[in-house]
Backbone bond lengths (Angstrom), bond angles and torsions (degrees), N, CA, C in turn:
res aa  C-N    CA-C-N  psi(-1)  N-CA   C-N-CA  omega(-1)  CA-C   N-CA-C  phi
1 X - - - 1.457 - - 1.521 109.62 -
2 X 1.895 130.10 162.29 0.805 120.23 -170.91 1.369 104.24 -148.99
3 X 1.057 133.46 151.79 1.192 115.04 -178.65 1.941 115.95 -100.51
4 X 1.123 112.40 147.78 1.321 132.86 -171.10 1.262 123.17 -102.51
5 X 1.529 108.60 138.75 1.880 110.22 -167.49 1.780 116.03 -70.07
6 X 0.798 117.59 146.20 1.566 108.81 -172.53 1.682 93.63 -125.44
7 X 1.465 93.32 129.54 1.173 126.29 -172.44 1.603 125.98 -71.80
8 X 1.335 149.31 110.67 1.054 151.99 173.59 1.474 145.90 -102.10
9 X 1.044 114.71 105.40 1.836 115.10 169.40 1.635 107.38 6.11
10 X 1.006 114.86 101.16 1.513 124.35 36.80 1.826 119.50 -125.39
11 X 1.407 92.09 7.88 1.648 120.09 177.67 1.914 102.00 -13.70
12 X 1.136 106.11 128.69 1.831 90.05 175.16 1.257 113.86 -79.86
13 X 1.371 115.60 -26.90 1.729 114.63 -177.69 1.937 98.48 -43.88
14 X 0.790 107.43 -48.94 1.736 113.94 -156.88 1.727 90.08 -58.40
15 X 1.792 131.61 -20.65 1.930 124.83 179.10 1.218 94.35 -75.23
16 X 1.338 134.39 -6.83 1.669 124.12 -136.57 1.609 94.64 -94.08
17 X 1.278 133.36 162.17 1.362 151.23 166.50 1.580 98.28 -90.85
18 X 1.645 113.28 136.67 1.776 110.29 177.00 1.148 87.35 -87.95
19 X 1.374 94.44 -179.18 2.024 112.56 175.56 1.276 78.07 -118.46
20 X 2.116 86.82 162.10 1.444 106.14 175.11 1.896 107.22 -88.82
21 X 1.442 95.10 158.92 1.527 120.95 -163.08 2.134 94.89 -80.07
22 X 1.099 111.22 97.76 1.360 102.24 170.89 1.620 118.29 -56.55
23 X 1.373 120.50 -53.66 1.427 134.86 -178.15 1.070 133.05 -107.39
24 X 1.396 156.70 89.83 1.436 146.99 -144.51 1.994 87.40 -100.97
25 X 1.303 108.13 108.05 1.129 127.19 -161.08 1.810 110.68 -125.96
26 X 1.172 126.68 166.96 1.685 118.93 171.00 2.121 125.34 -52.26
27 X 1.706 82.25 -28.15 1.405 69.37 177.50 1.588 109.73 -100.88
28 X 1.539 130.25 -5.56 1.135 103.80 129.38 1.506 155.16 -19.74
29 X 1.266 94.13 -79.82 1.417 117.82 169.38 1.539 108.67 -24.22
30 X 1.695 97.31 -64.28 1.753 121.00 -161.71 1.519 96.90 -55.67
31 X 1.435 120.57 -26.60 1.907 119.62 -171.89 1.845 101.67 -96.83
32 X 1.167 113.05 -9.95 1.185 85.08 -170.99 1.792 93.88 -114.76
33 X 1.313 128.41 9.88 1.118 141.36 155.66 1.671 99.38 -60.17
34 X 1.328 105.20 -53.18 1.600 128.68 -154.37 1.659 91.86 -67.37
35 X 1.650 112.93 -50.42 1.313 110.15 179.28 1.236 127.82 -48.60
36 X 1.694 100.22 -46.91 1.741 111.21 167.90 1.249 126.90 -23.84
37 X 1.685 89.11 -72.67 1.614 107.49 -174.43 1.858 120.47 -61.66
38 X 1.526 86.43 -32.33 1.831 86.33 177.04 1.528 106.49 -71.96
39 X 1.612 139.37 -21.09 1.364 127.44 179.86 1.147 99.04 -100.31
40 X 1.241 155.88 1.81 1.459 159.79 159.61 1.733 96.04 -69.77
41 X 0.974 123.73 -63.74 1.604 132.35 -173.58 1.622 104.18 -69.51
42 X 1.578 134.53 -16.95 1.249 125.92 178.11 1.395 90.45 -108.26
43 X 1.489 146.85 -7.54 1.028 125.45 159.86 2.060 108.21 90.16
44 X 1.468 76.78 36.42 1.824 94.31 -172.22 1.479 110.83 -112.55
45 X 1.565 124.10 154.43 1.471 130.11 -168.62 1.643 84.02 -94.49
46 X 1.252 134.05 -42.61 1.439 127.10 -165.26 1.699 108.83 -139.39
47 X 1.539 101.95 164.41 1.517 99.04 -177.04 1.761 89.72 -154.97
48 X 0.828 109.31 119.09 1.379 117.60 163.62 1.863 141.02 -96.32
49 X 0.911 143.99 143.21 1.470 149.46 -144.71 2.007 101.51 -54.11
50 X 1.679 107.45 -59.40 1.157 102.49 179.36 1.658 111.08 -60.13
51 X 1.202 129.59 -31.68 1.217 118.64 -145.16 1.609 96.41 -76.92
52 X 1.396 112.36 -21.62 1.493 114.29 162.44 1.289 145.77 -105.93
53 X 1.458 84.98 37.98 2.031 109.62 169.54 1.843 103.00 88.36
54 X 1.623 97.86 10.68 1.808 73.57 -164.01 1.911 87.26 -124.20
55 X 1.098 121.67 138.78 1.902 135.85 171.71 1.094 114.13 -101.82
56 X 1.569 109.19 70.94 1.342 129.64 -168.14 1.632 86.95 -161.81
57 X 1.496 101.89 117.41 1.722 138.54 134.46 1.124 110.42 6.99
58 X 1.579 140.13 14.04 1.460 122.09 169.14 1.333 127.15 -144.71
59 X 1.386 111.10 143.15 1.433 129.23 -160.16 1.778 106.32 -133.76
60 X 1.819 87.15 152.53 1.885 87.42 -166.65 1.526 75.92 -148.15
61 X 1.379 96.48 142.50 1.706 125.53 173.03 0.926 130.95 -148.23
62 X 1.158 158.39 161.85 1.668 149.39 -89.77 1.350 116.53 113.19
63 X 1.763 102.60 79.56 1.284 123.18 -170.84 1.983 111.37 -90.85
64 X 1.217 92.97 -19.50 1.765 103.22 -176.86 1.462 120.05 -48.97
65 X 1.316 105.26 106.15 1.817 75.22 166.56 1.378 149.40 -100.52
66 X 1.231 145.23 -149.94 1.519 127.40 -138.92 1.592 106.59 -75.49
67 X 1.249 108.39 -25.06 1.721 111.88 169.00 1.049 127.16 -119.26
68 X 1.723 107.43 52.22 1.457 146.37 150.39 1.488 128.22 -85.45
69 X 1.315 109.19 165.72 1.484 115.06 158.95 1.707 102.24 -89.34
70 X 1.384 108.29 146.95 1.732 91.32 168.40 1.039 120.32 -68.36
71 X 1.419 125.19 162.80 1.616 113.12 178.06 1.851 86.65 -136.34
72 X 1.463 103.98 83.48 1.558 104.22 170.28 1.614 135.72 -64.52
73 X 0.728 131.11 113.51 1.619 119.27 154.90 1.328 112.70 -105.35
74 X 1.336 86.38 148.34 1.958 103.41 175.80 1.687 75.20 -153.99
75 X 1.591 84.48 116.34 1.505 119.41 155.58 1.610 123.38 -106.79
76 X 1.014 98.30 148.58 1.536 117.25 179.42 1.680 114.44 -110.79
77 X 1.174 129.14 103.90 1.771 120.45 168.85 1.838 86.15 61.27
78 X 1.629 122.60 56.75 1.738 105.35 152.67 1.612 126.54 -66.34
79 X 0.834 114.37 150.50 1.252 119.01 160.00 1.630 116.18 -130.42
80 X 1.080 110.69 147.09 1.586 130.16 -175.95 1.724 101.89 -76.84
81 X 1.540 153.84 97.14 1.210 143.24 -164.30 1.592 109.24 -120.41
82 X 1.318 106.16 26.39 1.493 116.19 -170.26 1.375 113.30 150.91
83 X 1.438 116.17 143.82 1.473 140.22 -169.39 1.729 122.14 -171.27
84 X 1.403 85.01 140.64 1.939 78.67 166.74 0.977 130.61 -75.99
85 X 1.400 105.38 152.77 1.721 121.14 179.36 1.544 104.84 -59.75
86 X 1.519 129.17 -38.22 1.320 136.71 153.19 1.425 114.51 -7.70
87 X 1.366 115.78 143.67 2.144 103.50 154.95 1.538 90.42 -139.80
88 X 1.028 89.01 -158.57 1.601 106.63 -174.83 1.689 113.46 159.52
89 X 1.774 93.83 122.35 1.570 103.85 -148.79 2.100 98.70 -107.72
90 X 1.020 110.86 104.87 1.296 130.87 -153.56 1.910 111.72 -122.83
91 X 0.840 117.60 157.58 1.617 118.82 -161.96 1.996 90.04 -92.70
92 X 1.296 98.40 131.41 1.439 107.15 165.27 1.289 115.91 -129.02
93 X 1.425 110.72 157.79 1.813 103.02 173.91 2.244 96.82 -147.15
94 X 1.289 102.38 174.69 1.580 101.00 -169.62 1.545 87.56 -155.16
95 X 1.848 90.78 150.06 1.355 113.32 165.00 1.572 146.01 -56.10
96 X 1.580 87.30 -20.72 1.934 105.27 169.99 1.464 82.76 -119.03
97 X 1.299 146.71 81.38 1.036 162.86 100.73 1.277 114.60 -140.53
98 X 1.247 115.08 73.69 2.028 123.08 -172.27 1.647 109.05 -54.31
99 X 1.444 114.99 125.06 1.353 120.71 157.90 1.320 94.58 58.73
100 X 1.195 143.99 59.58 1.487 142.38 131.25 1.524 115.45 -132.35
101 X 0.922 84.36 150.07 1.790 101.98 -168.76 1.906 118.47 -134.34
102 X 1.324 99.56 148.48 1.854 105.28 -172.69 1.464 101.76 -170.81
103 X 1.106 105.24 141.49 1.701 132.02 -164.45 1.973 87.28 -84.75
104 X 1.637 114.82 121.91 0.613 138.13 -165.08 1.530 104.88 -141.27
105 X 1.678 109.94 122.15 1.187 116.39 169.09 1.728 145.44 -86.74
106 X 1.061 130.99 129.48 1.585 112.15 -127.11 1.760 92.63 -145.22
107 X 0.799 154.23 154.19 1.432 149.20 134.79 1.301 129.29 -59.30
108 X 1.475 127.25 124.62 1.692 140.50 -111.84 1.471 102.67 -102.46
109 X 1.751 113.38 -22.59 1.504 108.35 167.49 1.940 90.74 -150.91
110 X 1.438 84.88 149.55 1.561 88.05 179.01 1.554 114.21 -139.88
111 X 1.351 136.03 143.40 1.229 122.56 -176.10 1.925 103.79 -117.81
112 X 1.389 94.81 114.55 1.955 105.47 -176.49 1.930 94.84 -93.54
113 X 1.150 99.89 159.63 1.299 115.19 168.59 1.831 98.94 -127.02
114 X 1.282 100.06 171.75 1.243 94.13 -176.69 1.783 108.70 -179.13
115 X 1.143 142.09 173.28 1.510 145.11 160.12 1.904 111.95 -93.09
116 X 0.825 95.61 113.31 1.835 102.88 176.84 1.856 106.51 -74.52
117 X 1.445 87.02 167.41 1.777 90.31 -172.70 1.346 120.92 -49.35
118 X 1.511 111.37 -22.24 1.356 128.48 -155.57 1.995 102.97 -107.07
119 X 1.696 98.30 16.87 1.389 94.19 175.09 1.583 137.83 81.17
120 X 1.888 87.60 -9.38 1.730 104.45 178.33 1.364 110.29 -112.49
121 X 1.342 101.79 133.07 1.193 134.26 160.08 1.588 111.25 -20.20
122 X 1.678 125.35 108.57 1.617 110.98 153.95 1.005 129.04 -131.89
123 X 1.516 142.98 168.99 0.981 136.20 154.31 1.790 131.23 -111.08
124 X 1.399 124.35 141.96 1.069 117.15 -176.30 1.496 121.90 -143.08
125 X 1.287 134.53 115.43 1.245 145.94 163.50 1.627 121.19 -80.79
126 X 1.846 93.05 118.02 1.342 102.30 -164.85 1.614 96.73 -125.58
127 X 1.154 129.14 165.94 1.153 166.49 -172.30 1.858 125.06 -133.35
128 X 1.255 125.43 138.96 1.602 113.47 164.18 1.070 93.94 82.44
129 X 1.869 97.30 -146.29 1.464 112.72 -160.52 1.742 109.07 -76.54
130 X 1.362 98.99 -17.53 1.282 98.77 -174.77 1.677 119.37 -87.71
131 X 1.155 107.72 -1.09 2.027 129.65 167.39 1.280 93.10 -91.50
132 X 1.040 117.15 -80.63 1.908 101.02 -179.70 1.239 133.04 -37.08
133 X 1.516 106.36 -25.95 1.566 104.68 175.19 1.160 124.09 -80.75
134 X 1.722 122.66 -31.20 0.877 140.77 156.62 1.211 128.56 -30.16
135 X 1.799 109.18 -64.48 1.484 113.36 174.17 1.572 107.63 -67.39
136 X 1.264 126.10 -36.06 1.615 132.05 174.90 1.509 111.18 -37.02
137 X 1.722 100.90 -57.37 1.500 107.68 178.80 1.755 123.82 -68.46
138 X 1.317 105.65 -29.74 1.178 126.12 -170.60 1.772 106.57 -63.53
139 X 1.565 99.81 -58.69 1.225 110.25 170.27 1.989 132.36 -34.33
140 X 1.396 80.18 -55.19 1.715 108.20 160.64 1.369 128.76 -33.21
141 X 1.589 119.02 -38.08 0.988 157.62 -175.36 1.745 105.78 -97.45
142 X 0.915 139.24 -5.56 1.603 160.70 146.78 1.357 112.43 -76.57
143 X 1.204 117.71 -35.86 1.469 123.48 -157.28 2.092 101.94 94.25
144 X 0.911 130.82 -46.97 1.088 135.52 174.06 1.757 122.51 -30.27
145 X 1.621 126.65 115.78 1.401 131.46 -168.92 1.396 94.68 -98.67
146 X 1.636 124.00 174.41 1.456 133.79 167.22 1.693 109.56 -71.97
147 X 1.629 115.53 -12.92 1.161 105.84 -161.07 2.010 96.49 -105.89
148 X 1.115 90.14 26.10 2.006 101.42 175.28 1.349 96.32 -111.62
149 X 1.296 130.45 9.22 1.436 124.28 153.59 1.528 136.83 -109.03
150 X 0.856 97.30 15.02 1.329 142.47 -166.55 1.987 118.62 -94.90
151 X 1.250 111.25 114.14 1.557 92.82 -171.16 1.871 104.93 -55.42
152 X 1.822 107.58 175.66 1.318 98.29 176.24 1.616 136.32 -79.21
153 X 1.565 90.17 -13.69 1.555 105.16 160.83 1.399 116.55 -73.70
154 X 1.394 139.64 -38.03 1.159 122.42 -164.67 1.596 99.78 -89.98
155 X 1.604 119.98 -31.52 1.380 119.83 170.29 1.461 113.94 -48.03
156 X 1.511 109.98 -58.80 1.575 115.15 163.66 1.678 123.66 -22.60
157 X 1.406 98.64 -66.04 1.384 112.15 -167.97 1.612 103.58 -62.01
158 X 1.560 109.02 -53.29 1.751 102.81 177.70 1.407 128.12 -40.98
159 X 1.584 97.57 -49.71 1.577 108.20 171.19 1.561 126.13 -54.36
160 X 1.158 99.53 -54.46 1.656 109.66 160.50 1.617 114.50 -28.07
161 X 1.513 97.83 -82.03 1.405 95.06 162.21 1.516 136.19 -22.54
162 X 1.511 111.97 -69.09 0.853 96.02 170.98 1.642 152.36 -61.86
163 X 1.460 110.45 -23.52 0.952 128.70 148.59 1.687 129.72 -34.64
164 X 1.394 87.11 -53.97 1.592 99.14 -172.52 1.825 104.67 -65.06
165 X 1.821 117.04 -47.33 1.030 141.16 166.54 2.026 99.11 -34.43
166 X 1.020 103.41 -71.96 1.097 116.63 175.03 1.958 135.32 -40.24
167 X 1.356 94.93 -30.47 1.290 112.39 -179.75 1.821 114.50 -105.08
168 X 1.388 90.65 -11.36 1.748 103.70 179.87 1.691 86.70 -73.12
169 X 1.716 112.65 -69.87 1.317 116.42 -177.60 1.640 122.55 -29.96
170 X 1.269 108.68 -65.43 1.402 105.91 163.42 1.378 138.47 -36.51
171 X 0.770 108.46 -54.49 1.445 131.12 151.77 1.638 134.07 -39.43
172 X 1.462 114.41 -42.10 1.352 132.46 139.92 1.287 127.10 -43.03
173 X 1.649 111.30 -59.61 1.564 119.36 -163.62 1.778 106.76 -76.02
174 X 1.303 96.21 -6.34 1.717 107.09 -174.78 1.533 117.48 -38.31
């Protein structure tokens, strides 16, 4: 396994729509192994296909925490096929948006279907952090970020931030 660059705002890959996965095949497998390990090492609940240079249908999540069992998914081409009428508006943050965070409204349990590494068909009904991540990742796969829900002032202001965040750093490592 290897680990993979993760992509950041204002990167265009991250507007892009993925394509769907015709074959869930070995070198599948081998990238979304690869995905694992690269959001395990950034210290992320989800990682999705664009966010690592590639416009291809797949997302891996890992909602457990540190004195958990993992509870992995690696999806292939998910789709969302049901959700509650419920929401619930909760603080999120993402890896191509480093260290910023905004209360984002989401629907409170959702059930994705999807193809597993191994080419089979599943289904799964989630709730919590692990429904939010879902739609988080899902979105990703649209081209769509957490911070497009967001009015344009407060999107504004985050970005700013980060930027500014961003240029302090530079500036440091000099």
């Amino acid at each position: 396994m290897s680990l993979m660059k993760v992509f950041e705002v204002p990167e265009p890959i991250l507007r892009q729509k993925a394509e769907k996965i015709e074959k869930v095949d070995n070198e599948i497998a081998r990238i979304l192994d690869d995905m694992l390990e690269t959001m395990y090492a950034t210290n992320g609940v989800g990682l999705a296909g664009n966010q690592v240079g590639l416009l291809k249908r797949l997302v891996v999540i890992d909602c457990a925490g540190e004195d958990q069992e993992p509870d992995i998914l690696q999806m292939v081409n998910p789709v969302i096929v049901a959700h509650s009428k419920e929401t619930l508006c909760k603080s999120e943050g993402c890896l191509s948006v480093p260290r910023e965070y905004a209360d984002v409204e989401r629907w409170a349990s959702v059930t994705v279907q999807y193809t597993d590494k191994k080419g089979n068909i599943q289904t799964r009904t989630a709730d919590g952090l692990l429904a939010k991540a879902i739609q988080h990742e899902l979105d990703h796969l649209e081209g769509i970020l957490f911070i497009d829900y967001l009015s344009p002032l407060k999107r504004n202001k985050l970005l700013k931030h980060l930027e500014k965040r961003r240029k302090k750093e530079a500036k440091e490592a000099e």
